[in-house]
DRENMI-574035 format. One record per residue (C-alpha): residue number from 1; residue in one letter; y, z, x. Coordinates in steps of 0.25 Angstrom, whole numbers. Layout:
! residues N
REC num residu     y     z     x
REC NUM      a     Y     Z     X
...
This chain:
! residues 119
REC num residu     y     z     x
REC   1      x   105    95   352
REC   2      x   105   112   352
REC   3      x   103   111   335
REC   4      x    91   102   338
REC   5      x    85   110   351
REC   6      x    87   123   340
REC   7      x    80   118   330
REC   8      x    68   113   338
REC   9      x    69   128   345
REC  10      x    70   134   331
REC  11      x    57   126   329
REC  12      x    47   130   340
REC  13      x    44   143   335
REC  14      x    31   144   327
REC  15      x    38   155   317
REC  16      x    49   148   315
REC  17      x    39   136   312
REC  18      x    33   144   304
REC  19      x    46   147   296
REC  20      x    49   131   295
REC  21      x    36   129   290
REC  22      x    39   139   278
REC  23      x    53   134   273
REC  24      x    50   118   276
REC  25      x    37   123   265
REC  26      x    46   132   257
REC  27      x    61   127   258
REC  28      x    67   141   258
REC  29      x    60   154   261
REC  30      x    65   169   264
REC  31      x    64   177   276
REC  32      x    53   184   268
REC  33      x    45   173   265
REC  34      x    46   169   279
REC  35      x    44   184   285
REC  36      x    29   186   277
REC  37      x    24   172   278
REC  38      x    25   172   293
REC  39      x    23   187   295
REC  40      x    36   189   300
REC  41      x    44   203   303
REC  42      x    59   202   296
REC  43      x    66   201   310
REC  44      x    56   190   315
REC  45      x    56   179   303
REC  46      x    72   181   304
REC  47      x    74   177   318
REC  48      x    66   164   317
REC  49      x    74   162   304
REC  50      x    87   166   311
REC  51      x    83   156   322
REC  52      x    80   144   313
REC  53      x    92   149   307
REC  54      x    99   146   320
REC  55      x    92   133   323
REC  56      x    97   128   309
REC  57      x    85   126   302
REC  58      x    86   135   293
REC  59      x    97   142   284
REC  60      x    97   153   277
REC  61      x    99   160   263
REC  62      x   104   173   258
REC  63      x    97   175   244
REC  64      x    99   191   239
REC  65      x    92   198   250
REC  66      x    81   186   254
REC  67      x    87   175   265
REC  68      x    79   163   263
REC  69      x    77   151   273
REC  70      x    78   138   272
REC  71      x    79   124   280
REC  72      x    94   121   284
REC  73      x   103   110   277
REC  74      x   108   108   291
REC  75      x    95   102   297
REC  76      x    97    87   302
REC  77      x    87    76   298
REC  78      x    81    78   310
REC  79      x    78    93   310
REC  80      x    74    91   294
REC  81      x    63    79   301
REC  82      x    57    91   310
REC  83      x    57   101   299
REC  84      x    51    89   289
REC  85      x    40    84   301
REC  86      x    38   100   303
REC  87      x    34   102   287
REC  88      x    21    91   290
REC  89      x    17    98   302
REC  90      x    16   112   295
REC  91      x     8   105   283
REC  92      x    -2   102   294
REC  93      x    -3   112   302
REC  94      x    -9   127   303
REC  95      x     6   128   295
REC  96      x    -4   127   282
REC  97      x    -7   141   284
REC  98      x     8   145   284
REC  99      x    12   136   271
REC 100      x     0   144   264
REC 101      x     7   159   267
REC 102      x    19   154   264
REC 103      x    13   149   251
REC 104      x     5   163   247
REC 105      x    18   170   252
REC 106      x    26   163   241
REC 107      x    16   162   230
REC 108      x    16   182   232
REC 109      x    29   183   235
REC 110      x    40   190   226
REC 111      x    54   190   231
REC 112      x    65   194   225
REC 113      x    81   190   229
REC 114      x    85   205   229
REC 115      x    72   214   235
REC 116      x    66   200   244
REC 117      x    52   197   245
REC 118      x    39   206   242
REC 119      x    25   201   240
């Protein structure tokens, strides 16, 4: 029961929302991605990561100097459900707007394994 009530506690943030969003549209996505899309400072996009880290949500991976994101292998079928009924909702919802900087975002950006991202 706590693995649940942490993942519905990881969910009732509108950031962190936001974040599900991004990687249920784009699979995996750095910290980068995720700190320009959503504005974020450094310090701010890691501690909802590191929270949806925590919940079990996420994993993470270590790729040259870039970390990237993605949904867990750990999630039950019920939790992968939420996710999946979560996806439908985003595609009609003021989410539209988010999916669109996240698309312009991907279509400028230039990152590189060894010097990160740069647009």
């Amino acid at each position: 029961m706590k693995q649940l009530t942490k993942f519905f506690k990881a969910l009732s943030d509108e950031t962190r929302l936001q974040i599900i969003a991004l990687i249920l549209w784009q699979k995996k996505l750095c910290v980068c991605d995720i700190e320009r899309i959503l504005n974020l400072t450094q310090s701010k996009a890691s501690r909802h990561l590191r929270y949806l880290l925590n919940s079990g949500i996420l994993e993470d991976e270590r790729v040259g100097v870039s970390v990237y994101y993605s949904f867990s292998n750990k999630l039950t079928d019920f939790q992968k459900k939420i996710l999946n009924n979560l996806e439908n909702l985003f595609e009609k919802s003021d989410y539209i707007e988010l999916k669109s900087a996240l698309n312009k975002w991907l279509e400028n950006k230039q990152c590189k394994i060894t010097t990160g991202c740069k647009i």
